[in-house]
C-alpha positions in Angstrom: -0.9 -15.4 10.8 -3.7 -12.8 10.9 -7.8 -13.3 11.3 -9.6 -10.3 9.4 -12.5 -11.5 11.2 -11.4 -11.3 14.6 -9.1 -8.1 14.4 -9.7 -4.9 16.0 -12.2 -2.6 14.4 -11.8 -0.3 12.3 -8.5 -1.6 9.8 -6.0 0.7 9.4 -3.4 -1.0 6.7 -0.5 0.4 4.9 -1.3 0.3 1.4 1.4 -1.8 -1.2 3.1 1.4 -3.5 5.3 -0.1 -6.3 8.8 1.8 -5.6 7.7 3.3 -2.1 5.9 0.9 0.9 9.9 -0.9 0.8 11.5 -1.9 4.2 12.5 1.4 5.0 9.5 3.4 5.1 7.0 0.3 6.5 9.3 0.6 9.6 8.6 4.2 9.7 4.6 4.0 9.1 4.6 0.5 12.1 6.8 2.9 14.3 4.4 5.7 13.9 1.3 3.6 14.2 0.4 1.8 11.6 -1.5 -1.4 12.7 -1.1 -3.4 9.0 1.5 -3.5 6.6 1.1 -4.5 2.9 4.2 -4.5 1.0 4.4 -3.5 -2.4 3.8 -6.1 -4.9 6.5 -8.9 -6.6 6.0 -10.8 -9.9 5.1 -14.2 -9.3 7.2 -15.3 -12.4 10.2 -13.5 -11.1 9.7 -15.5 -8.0 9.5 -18.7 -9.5 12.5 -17.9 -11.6 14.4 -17.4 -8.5 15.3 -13.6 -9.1 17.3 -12.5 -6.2 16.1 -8.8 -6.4 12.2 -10.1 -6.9 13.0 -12.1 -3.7 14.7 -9.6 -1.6 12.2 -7.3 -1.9 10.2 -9.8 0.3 12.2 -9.9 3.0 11.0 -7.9 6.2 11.8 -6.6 9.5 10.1 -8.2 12.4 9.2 -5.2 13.6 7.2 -4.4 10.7 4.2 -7.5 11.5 1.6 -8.1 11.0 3.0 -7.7 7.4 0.7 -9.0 4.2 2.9 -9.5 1.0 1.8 -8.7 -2.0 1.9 -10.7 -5.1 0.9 -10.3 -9.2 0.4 -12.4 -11.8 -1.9 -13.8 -14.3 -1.2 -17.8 -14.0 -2.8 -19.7 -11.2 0.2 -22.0 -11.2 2.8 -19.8 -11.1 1.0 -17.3 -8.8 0.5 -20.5 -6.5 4.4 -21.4 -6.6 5.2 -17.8 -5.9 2.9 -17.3 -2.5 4.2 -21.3 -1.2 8.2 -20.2 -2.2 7.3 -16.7 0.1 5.6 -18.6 2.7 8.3 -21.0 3.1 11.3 -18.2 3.1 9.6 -15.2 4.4 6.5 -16.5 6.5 4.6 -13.3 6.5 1.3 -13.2 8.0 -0.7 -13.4 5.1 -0.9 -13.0 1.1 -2.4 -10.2 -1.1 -3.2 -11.0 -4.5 -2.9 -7.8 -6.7 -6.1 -7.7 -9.3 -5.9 -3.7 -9.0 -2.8 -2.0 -10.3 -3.7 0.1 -13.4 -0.1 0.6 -15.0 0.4 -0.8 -18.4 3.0 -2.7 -18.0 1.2 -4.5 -15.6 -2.4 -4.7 -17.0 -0.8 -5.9 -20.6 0.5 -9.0 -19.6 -2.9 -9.2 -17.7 -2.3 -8.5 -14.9 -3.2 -6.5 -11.8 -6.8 -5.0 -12.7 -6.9 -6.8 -16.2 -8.0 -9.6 -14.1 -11.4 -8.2 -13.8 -12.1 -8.7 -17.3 -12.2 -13.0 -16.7 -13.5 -13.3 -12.8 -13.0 -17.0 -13.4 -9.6 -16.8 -14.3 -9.1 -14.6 -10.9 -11.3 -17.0 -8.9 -8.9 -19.9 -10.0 -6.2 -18.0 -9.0 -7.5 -17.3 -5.5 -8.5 -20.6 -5.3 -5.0 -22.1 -6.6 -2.8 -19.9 -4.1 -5.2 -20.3 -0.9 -4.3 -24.3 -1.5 -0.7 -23.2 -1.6 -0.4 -21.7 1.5 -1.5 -21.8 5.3 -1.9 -17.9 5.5 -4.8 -16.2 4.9 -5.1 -14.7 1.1 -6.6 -11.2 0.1 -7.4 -9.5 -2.9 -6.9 -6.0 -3.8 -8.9 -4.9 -6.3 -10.9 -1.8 -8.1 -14.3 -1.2 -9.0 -13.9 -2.0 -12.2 -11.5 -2.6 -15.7 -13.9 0.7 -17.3 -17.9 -0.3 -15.2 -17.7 0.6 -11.9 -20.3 -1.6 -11.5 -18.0 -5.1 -12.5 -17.0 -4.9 -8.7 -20.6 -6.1 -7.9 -20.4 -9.8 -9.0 -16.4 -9.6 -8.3 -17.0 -9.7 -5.4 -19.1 -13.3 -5.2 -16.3 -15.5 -7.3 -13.4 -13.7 -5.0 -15.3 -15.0 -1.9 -16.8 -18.3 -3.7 -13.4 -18.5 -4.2 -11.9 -18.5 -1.1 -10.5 -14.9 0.0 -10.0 -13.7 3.3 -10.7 -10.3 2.9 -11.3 -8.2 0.0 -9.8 -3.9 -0.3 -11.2 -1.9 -3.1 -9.9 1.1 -4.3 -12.9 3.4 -5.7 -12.0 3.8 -9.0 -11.8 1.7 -12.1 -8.8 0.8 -14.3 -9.4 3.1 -17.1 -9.9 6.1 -14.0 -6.2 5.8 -13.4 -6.2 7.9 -9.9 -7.9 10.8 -12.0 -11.4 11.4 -10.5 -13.2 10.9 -7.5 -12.8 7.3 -5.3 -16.7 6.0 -5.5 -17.3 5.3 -1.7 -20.4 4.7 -2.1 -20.1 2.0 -5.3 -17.3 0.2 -2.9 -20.6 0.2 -0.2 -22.5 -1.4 -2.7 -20.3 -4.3 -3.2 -19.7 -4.6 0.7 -23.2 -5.6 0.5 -23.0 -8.5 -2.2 -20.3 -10.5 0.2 -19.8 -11.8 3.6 -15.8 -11.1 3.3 -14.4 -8.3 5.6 -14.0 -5.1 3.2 -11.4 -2.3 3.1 -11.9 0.7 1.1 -9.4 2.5 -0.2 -8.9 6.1 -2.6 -8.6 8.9 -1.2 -8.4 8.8 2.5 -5.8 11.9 3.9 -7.4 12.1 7.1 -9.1 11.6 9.9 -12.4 12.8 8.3 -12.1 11.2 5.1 -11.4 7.6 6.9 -14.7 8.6 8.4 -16.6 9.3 5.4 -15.1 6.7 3.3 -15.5 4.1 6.0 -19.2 4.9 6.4 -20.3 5.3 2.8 -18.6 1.9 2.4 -20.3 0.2 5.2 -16.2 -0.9 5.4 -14.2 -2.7 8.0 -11.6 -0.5 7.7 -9.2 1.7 5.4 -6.0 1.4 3.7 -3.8 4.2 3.2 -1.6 4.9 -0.2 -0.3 8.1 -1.3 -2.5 9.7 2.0 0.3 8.6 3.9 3.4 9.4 1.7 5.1 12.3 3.7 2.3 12.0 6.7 3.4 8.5 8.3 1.8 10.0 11.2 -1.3 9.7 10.1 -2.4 6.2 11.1 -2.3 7.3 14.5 -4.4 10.3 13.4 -7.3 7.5 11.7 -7.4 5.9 15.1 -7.9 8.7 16.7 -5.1 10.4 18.1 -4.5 13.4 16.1 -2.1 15.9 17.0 -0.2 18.6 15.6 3.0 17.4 14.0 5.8 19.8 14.8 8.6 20.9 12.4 11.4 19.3 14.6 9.6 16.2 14.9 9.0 16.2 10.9 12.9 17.2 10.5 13.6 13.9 12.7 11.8 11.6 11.3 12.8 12.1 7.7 16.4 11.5 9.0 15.8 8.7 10.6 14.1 7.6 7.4 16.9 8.8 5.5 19.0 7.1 7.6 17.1 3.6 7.1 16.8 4.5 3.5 20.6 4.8 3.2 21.6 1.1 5.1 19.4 -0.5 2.4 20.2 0.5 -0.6 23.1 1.9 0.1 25.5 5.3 -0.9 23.3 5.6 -4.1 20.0 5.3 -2.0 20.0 9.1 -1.3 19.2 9.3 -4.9 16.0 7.2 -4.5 15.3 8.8 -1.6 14.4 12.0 -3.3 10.8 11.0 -3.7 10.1 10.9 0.2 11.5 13.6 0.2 9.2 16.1 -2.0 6.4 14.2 0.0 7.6 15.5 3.1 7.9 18.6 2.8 5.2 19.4 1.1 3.7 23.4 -0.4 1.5 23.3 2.3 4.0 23.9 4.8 4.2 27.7 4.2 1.2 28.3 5.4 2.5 26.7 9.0 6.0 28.5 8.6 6.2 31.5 6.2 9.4 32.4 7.5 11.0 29.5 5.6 11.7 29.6 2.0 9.8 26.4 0.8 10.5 26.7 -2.5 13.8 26.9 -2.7 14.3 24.4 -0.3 12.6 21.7 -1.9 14.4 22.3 -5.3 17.6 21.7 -3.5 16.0 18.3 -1.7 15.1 16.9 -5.2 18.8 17.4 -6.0 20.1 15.7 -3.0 22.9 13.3 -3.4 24.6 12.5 0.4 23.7 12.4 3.7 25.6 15.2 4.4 23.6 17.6 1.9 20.1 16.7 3.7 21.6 17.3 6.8 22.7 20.9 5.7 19.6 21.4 4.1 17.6 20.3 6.8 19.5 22.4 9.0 18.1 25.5 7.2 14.3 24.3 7.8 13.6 26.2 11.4 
């Protein structure tokens, strides 16, 4: 079980990614340094239903705590079923409740950040799932559905309600992840609750954590798409940057590839592709000209065995 209060200063947390914070690369970011793991959201009525896949996808790796599950859903019942059923089976150190995610096929059942648009009905599902469970239970949430000003009384009926800990990303629903995160906005809300805050949006590096963390008068950051490709970066954020060399890159994505590959198994390469293009990113010519970049990540995208990232890998030095 975790204590937001109590734990190390500032937060550094894996951020839940539909489709990309799965087993495989959470052991890769907790090798690499990441303190907190979030894992990407499952539907509390495929939980309840007893969907194998919906439950699987909860299952974890020791090595990967402390690991916060995330859950979505719209119904304080069946959201408060779900956490106790992942509790029981899974026992992870604590449960997220998603009132953030702007997809539409999320937000039109509403759920994720549609939640914003009836704070009772999110504070009764707060207040139905902490009952549930003996973990600590945290929101993530936005600044808004289409006012990034709604976060400003969010806040108060997630904490009246009983939440642990409360991460806002700086942008509202109808923002997508077009735009700017609003650091400062997320400060403003930091200051209307008592609740440890995480701010997320926008954090790549060291300096961003910096300025993000500051202009949200946060306890900490969580990292999304910032660390897709960069797992090292969590060490970097707590203040151990270093250069990351091209063998060391090559390395890790085949020991990712590799963990990749024993979960999903001989079709996983295919879904590894994504990784992939974050990986090796345009950026890297500058750092080696010598390598043709571009043809190298059309062949990676097109990927299909083991044995053709290894020969393509062999060609990045």
């Amino acid at each position: 079980m975790i204590d937001w209060k109590t734990l190390p200063r500032p937060i550094v947390a894996l951020a839940p990614m539909a489709d990309m914070t799965d087993l495989p690369f959470c052991l890769i970011c907790k090798q690499l340094g990441a303190p907190v793991v979030f894992r990407e959201m499952v539907s509390s009525e495929a939980v309840v239903r007893g969907s194998v896949k919906t439950i699987e996808m909860a299952r974890f790796d020791e090595r990967e705590r402390p690991i916060i599950q995330q859950i979505f859903g719209s119904d304080p019942k069946i959201m408060s079923e779900a956490a106790k059923i992942v509790e029981d089976k899974f026992h992870p150190d604590g449960i997220d409740i998603n009132m953030g995610c702007p997809a539409y096929k999320i937000v039109s059942n509403f759920d994720g950040s549609a939640l914003m648009k009836d704070p009772p009905r999110a504070a009764e599902i707060v207040k139905a799932v902490r009952e549930a469970v003996s973990v600590p239970v945290s929101v993530k949430t936005r600044l808004g559905w289409s006012k990034d000003t709604d976060i400003l009384d969010f806040v108060r009926y997630l904490e009246d309600a009983g939440a642990s800990l409360i991460t806002i990303h700086g942008r509202t629903k109808e923002q997508g992840y077009a735009g700017h995160a609003n650091w400062d906005r997320v400060g403003e809300a930091r200051l209307r609750t008592s609740l440890p805050v995480i701010v997320n949006g926008d954090i790549t590096s060291y300096a961003t954590a910096q300025d993000a963390m500051a202009r949200a008068h946060a306890d900490g950051v969580m990292l999304g798409r910032g660390a897709l490709g960069n797992p090292w970066i969590f060490e970097e954020i707590l203040g151990s940057p270093r250069t990351v060399s091209l063998e060391e890159r090559v390395a890790v994505v085949r020991e990712h590839a590799q963990l990749h590959l024993a979960h999903y198994g001989d079709r996983g390469m295919v879904t590894f592709r994504k990784h992939l293009a974050c990986y090796f990113k345009k950026e890297l010519k500058q750092e080696y000209p010598h390598i043709d970049w571009a043809d190298i990540r059309t062949q990676l995208v097109r990927v299909n065995t083991i044995e053709e990232l290894e020969a393509i890998l062999l060609r990045a030095r």
